[in-house]
C-alpha positions in Angstrom: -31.7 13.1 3.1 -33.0 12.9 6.6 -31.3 15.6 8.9 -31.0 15.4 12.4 -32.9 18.0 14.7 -31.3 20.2 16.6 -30.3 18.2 19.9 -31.9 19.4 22.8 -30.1 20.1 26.9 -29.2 16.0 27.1 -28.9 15.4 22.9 -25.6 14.0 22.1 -25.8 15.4 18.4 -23.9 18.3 16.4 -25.9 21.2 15.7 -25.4 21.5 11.8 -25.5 25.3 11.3 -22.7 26.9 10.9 -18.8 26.4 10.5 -19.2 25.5 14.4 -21.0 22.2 12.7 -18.5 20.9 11.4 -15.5 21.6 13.2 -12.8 19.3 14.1 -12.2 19.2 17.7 -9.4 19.4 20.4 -10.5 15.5 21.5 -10.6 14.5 18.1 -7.2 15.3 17.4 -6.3 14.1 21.1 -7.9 10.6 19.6 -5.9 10.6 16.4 -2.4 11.2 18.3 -3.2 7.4 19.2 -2.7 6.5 15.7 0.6 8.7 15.0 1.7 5.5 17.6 -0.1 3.3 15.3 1.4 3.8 12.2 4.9 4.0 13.6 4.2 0.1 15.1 2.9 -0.7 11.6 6.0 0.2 10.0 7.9 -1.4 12.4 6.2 -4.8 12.1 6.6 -4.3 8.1 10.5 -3.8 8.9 10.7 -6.6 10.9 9.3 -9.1 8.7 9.0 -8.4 5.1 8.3 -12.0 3.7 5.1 -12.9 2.1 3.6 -13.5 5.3 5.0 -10.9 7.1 3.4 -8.5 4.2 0.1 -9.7 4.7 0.0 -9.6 8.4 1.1 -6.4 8.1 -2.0 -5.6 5.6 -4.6 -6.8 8.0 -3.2 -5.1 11.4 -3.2 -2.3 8.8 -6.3 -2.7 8.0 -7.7 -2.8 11.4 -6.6 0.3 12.6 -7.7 2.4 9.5 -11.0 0.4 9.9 -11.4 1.8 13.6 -10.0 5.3 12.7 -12.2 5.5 9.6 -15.5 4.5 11.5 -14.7 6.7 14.4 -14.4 9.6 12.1 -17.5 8.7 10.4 -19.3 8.9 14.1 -17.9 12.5 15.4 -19.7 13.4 11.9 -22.9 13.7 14.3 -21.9 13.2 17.7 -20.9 16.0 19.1 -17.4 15.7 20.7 -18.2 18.5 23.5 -20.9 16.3 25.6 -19.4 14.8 28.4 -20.8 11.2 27.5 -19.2 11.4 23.8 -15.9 12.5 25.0 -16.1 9.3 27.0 -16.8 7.4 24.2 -13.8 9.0 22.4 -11.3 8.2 25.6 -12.9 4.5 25.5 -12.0 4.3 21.8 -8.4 6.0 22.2 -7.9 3.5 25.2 -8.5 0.2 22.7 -7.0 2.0 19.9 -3.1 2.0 22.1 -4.1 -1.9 23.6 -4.1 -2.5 19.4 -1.0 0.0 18.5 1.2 -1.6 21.4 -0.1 -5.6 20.5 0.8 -4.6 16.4 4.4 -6.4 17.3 3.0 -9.7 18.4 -0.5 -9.8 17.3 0.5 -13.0 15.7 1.8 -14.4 18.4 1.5 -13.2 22.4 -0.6 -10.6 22.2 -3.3 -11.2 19.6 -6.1 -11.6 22.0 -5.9 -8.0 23.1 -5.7 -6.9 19.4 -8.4 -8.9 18.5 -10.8 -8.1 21.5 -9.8 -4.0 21.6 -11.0 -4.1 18.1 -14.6 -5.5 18.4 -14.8 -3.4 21.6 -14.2 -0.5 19.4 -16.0 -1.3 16.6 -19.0 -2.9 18.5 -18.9 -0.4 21.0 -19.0 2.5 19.4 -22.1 1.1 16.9 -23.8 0.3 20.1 -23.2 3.9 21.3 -24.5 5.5 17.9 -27.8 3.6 17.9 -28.5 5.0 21.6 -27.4 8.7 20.3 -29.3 8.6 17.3 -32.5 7.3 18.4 -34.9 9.9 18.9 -33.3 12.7 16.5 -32.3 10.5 13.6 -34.2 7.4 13.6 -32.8 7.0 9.1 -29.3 7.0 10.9 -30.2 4.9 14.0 -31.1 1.9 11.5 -27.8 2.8 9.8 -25.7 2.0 12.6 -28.0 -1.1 13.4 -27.2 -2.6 10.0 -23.3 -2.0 11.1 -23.5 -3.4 14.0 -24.8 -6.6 12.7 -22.1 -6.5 10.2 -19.3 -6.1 13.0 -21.0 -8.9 15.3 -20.7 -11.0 12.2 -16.9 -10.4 12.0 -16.4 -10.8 15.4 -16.3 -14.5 15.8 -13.6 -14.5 12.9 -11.6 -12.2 15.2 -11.6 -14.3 18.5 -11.5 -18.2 16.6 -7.9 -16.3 14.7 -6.8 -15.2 18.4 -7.6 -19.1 19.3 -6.3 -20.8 16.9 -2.8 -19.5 16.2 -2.4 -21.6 13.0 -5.1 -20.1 11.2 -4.7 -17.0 12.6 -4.2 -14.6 9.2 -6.6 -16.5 7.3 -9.1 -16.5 10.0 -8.5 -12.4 10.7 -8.8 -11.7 6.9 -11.8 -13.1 6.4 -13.0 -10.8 9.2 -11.6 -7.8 8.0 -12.8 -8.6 4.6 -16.8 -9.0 6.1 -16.0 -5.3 7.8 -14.6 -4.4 4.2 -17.3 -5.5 2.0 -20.2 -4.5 3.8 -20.2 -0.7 2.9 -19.8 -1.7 -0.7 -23.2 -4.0 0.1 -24.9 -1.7 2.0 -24.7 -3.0 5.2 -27.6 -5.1 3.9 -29.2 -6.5 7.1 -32.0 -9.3 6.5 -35.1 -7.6 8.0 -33.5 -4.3 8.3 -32.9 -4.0 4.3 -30.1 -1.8 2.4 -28.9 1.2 3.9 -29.0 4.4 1.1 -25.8 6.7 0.8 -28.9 9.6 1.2 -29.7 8.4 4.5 -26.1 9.2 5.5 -26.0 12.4 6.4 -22.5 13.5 6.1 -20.9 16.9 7.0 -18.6 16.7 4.2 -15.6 19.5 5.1 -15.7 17.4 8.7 -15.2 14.1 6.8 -12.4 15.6 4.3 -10.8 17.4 7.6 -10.4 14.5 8.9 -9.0 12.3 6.7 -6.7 15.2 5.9 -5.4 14.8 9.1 -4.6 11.3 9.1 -2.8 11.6 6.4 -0.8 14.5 7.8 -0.2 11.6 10.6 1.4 9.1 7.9 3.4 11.8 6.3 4.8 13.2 9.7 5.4 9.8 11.3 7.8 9.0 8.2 9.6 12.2 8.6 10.0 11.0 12.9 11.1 7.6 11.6 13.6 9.1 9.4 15.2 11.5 11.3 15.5 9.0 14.0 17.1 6.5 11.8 19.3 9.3 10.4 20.5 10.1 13.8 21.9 7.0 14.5 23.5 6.7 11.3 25.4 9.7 11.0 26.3 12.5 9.3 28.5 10.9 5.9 27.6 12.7 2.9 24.9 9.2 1.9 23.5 9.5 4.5 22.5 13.3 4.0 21.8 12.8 0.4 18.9 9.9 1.6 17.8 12.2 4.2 17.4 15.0 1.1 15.9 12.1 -0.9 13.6 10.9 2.0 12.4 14.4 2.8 12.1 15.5 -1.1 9.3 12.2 -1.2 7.0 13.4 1.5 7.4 17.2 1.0 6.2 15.7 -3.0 3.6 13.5 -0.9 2.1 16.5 0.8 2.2 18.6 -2.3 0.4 15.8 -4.6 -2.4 15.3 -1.8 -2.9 19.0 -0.5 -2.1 21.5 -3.4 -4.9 20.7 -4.8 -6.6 16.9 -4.1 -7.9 18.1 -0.2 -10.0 21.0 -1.2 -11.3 19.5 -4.5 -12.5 16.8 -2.3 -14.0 19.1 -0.1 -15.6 20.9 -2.1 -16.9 18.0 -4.4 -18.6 16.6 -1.2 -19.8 19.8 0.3 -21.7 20.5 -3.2 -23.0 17.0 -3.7 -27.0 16.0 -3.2 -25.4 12.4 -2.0 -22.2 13.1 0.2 -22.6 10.0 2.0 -21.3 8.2 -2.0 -18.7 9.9 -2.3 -17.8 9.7 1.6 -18.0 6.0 1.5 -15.6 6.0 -2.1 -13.7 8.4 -1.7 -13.1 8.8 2.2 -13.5 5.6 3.0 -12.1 3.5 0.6 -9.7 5.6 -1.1 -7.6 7.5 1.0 -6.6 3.8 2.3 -3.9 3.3 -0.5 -3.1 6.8 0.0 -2.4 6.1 3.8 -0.7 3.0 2.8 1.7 4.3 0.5 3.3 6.4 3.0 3.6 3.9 5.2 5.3 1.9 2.7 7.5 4.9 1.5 8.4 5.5 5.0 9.7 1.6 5.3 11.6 2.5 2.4 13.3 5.3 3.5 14.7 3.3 6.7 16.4 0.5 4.3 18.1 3.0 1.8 19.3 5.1 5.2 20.3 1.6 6.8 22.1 0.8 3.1 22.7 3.1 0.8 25.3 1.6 -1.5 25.2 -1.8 -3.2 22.6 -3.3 -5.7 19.2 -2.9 -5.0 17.3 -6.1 -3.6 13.4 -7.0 -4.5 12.4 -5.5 -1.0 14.0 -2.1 -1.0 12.6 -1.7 -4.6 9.1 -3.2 -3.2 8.8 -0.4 -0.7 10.9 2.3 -2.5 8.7 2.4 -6.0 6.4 0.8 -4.6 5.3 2.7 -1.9 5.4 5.9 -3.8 3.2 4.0 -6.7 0.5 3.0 -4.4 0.2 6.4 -3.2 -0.2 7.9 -6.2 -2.1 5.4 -7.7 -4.6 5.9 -4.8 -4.4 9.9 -4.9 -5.2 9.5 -8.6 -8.3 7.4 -7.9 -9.4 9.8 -5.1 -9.1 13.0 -7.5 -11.0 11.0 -10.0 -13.6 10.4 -7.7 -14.3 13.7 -6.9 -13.5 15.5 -10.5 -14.8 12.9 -13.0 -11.6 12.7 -15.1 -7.8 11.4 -14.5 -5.2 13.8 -13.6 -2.4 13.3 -16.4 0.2 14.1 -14.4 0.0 11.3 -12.7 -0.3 9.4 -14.9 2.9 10.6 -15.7 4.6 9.8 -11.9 3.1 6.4 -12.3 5.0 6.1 -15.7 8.5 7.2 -14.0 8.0 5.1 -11.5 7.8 1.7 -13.4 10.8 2.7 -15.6 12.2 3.5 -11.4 11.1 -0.2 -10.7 12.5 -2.0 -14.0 16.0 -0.1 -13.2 15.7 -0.9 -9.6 18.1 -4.1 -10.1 21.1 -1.9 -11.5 21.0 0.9 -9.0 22.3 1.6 -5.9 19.0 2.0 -2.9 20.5 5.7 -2.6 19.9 6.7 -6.4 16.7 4.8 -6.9 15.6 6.7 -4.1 16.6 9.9 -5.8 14.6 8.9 -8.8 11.5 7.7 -6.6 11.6 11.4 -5.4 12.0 12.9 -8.6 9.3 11.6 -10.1 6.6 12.7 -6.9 8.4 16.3 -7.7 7.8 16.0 -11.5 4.1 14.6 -10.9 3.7 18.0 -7.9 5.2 20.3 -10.4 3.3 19.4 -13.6 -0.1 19.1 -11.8 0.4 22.8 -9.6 1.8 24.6 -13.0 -0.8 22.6 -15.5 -3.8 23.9 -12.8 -2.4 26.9 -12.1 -2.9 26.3 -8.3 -5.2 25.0 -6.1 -7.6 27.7 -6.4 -7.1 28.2 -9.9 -7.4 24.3 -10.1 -10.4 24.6 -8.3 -12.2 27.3 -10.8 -10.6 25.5 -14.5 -9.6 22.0 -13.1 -8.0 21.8 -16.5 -4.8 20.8 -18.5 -4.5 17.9 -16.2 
């Protein structure tokens, strides 16, 4: 593993020792209250449009912004957030990431140049910044961020011929997103520059799981906002209290499920790794996008059974209701595998509810499939916290699970 040195006066690096090392910052959580915007635009665009189409726009926009958040998060791993020229990186970066929040409603349309162009800024511009940083104290990491910045100047084109050409405008923008995808899995191989090695990364792990934490606290609290605000408007009949209970049941589950006892495993799996930058680019990278995704999806879900809580249940409301909750837990059970080696059974168990949830779907009213959505996240919660005996407990055993 090749360890920075110590910056010196006009070094732009953390200094490693100590908690102070890996600290999340005032600025860094100034940066992510860009994307609390974000994710609300995102499940606005998915309520707007929920056709075929509409759902894979959605994914890519999606995809974007997790894409800019992720590799931002990955940078204030070393850079130092309190030197005056990072915290203008970090303004820079906030500044493109609201351009893209406020295009997400017509990035198909009006405003897809500014999405298309404040994402290569970012991602260009930041990779541009990191070589400079990195230079003299971490020359391993300096090639690192050379490789990614051939891989995002590769996408790039993909980005502005999609802005372009309007007709080919998703195909176009998910070819880019999937060159920025793949090329962690690859490497960031780089003819002449070679294969990057997850050793060469070196990762402060309890910054990385911090972080991500966060953004997920984002997701979570952003579908709370959007269903309290919906709630408003619709009153207080006793439906639409029992979907707010429902609503809020889910995401106090969600929280549960991810924090009780996923957050801290996960830190402490990477913290006590040789190779944190594997199980950073797996499981922080990768990973905790389905989880992210999933509460987006949940929170979509929540607005339709508030907006009609009686009735039979159409495919969309049973899309985002089940499955919104499924792809979170599917990805929360992939992330704990990822850090503990072994499937958590319980949920297993929430992803076995949920499909019978799905196949009933049809019969019920939006209001009691939502019930049953939230039942099974408490069942899944309440079987992994009693089975583990609680997070620390959990943390000690990890058993029974």
């Amino acid at each position: 593993m090749h360890a920075p040195a110590p910056p010196g006066p006009a070094g732009l690096l953390r200094r490693r020792s100590g908690a102070a090392g890996s600290r999340v910052t005032a600025i860094e959580l100034f940066f992510d209250l860009v994307f609390v915007f974000a994710v609300t635009q995102l499940s606005h665009a998915l309520l707007a449009d929920m056709s075929r189409q509409g759902i894979a726009r959605a994914a890519v926009l999606f995809a974007s912004v997790w894409w800019v958040w992720i590799y931002t998060s990955w940078a204030t791993n070393w850079l130092d957030p309190d030197r005056a020229p990072v915290r203008a990186l970090l303004f820079l970066l906030m500044l493109a990431g609201i351009v893209m929040a406020t295009a997400i409603p017509h990035a198909f349309d009006s405003l897809a140049w500014p999405f298309a162009l404040s994402h290569i800024a970012a991602q260009c511009g930041r990779s541009a910044f990191m070589i400079a940083a990195l230079r003299r104290e971490s020359p391993a990491n300096m090639r690192n961020f050379q490789r990614v910045l051939a891989w995002k100047a590769l996408a790039a084109p993909l980005w502005i011929a999609g802005a372009a050409a309007p007709a080919q405008q998703l195909p176009l923008w998910a070819a880019a997103i999937g060159i920025e995808f793949a090329s962690p899995a690859l490497a960031f191989y780089v003819p002449g520059l070679g294969a990057s090695r997850t050793t060469d990364w070196d990762v402060s792990g309890a910054h990385m799981a911090e972080r991500c934490g966060l953004f997920v606290i984002i997701a979570l609290g952003e579908t709370l906002i959007m269903t309290a605000m919906t709630f408003e408007k619709a009153g207080w009949s006793t439906m639409n209290v029992a979907a707010l209970l429902a609503s809020f049941s889910s995401t106090a589950a969600m929280w549960w499920i991810y924090f009780d006892t996923g957050a801290e495993r996960g830190e402490h799996a990477i913290t006590g790794t040789a190779d944190p930058g594997r199980l950073a680019r797996l499981g922080y990278t990768y990973l905790h996008l389905p989880i992210i995704a999933g509460i987006v999806l949940a929170a979509v879900g929540d607005e339709l059974v508030l907006a009609h809580p009686t009735g039979h249940g159409d495919a969309r409301t049973i899309a985002v209701v089940v499955g919104g909750a499924g792809v979170f837990l599917a990805g929360t059970l992939l992330f704990k595998c990822s850090v503990t080696g072994r499937l958590p059974l319980s949920h297993l168990l929430g992803l076995g509810l949920l499909a019978l949830c799905w196949a009933a779907g049809p019969m019920l009213p939006p209001l009691a499939l939502a019930v049953l959505v939230s039942l099974a996240l408490v069942a899944t919660a309440a079987w992994e916290t009693t089975s583990l005996g609680g997070t620390r407990a959990g943390q000690a055993h990890d058993k029974g699970n």
